[in-house]
Each structure stands twice: as C-alpha cells, then as structure tokens.
N, C-alpha and C positions, 0 to 999 in steps of 0.2 A: 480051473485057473491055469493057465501057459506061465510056464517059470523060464521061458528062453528069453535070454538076455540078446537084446537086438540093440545093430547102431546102423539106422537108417542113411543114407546115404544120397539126398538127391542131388540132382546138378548139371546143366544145363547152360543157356545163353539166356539173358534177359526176354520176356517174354515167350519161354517158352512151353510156359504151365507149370514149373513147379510150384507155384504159391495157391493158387488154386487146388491142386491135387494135396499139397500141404495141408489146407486145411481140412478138405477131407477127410483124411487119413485121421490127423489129431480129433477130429469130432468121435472116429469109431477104434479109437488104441486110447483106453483108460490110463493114465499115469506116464503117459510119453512127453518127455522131456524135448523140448524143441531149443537147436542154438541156430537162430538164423542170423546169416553175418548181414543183412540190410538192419535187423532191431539192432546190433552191436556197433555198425558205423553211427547210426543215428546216436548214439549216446556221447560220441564223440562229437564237442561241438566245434566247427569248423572243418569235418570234415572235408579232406579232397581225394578222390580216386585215387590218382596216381603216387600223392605221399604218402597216404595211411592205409591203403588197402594191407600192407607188409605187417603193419601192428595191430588189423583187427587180426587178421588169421592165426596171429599167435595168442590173442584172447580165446578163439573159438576153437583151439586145438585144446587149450588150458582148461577152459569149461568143460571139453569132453571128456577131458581124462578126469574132471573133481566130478561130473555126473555118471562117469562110470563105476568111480570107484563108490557109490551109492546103490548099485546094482538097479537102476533103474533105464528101462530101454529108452535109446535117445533117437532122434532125428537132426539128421546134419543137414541144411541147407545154406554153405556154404559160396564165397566165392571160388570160381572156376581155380584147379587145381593146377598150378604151371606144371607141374614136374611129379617124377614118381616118388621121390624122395619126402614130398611133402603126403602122399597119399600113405604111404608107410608109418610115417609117424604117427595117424590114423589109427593104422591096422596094427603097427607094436601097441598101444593101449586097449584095443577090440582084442587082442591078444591074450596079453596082462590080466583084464579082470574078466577073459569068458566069454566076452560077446560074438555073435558072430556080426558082420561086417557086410552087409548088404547094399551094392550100390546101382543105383537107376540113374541111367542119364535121360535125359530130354532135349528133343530134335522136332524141328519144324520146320518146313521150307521154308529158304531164302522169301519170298512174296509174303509168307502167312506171317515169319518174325515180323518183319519190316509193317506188313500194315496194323500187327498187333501192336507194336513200338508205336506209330502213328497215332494208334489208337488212344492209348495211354498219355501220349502229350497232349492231347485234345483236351481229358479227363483231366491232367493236373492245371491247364491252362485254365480250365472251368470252374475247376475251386479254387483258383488263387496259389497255386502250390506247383515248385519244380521240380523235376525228376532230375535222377542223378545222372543221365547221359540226355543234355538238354539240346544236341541236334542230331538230325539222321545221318550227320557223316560219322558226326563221335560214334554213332551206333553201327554205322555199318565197319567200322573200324575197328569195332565191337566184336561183330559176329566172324569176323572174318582169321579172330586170333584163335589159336590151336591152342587145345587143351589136353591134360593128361585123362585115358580113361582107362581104368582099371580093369585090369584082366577079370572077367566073368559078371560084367557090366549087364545088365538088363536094359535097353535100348527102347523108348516108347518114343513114338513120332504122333505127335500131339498134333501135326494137321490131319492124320484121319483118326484118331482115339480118343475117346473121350475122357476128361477128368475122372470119371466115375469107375468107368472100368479099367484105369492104370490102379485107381487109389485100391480097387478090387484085387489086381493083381499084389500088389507092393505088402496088403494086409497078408494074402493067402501065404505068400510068401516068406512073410515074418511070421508065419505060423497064428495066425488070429482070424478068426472065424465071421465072414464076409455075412453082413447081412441087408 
C-alpha cells in the first residue's frame, strides 16, 4: 500500500485531454478524490463564465483543503490559474497537511485544439445540449489567454501522446504502480 499523500494537479485549455486522461487515471488510483471545476460550475444554476468563474475557484480551493485535511490524495482539475498567487494558495494547504503537489499541464496545437473544440460542438449540437464556449471566436479567445504554470510543471503535448501513456506517466509519478 503507498501512503504518499498526492494533489494531482491537471490543467490546460479546453480540449486539450485532460478529461480523458482524467478519467483514466481515476479508473487505476483507488480512493482518489476528484474536484473538477466544470462538475462545480454545473451546480450552479445560471451559471456564466465570466461572473462566476471567481466563486467556483474559491469553492474548489475550499474542497481541497476539507479533502486534504482527510489525508486522501486528490486530483485538481481546475480552471486555468490566472496568477501565482492563486497557485500558492494551492501549494500552502499541499503544504499544511503533507501532500506533495504534482502539477501537469496539457498542450496541443493551435489546429488539433480548434478542430477538437469543433469537434465537441458537433457532439453537443447532436444531443441537444450546449457547451460552455458556444462559438469558435469565444474559443479561439479562449486559447489565446495566458496562464500561470508552475515551476516544475510536467508538460504533455496531447497532439502526439496518447491519453494512456500521460495517465501512465502522471500514475508512476505519484508513485502508483502502472499496469
């Protein structure tokens, strides 16, 4: 049994694989706690990007620190992190109760976002359902805003790697035995 306390850290631009590799990960780490800020906007009803993004992330910072303090390793898949100041507030509670603080970004070319994004409005068009960046300018508007990334970031470019061997890496990494 591995008693290392890990806070998973993914994060990226929309369609860039982390939800996929997500759930990979979560199928082979028994007991891993997930806060993803898309299930915590959705609980808010009426949500809007631009007003409420500022009051989920202080729900999902809150969650981290009541799931830390449970000594159970978490996975953060969060919205993009404007500043360092909010990444620290992070790493003081990965701090506080032991954990260590593992963070992977995800990168995919300009072409492979955009026709993944594409992609995905086709898919919600087709079940009757809309996504939360509902045109490609919002999105390319999207990709084009800078983010903070943490010194000793692990960096996968998901147009040539596959879901399977990041969620490979991300496991070996948080010390969990790849199978």
């Amino acid at each position: 049994m591995n008693d290392r306390k890990v806070a998973i850290y993914l994060f990226g631009y929309s369609c860039s694989g982390k939800s996929t590799t997500e759930t990979l990960v979560r199928a082979r780490f028994p007991g891993l706690y997930v806060i993803d800020y898309d299930v915590q906007k959705m609980q808010l009803s009426g949500y809007h990007r631009h007003k409420d993004s500022a009051y989920i992330k202080v729900i999902d910072l809150g969650f981290f620190e009541v799931i830390c303090k449970t000594g159970k390793s978490v996975l953060l898949t969060s919205n993009l992190l404007d500043s360092e100041a909010e990444y620290l507030a992070y790493a003081k509670i990965s701090d506080t109760y032991g954990y260590d603080l593992l963070s992977f970004e995800f990168r995919a070319s300009r072409d492979t976002l955009i026709s993944r994004h594409r992609g995905r409005v086709e898919y919600y068009k087709s079940i009757g359902e809309g996504d939360s960046v509902k045109t490609e300018e919002e999105y390319l508007d999207r990709i084009n805003r800078p983010y903070y990334i943490p010194e000793n970031t692990v960096t996968f470019d998901t147009s040539d790697t596959s879901s399977e061997q990041i969620a490979n890496e991300i496991l070996l990494l948080s010390g969990r035995a790849v199978s």
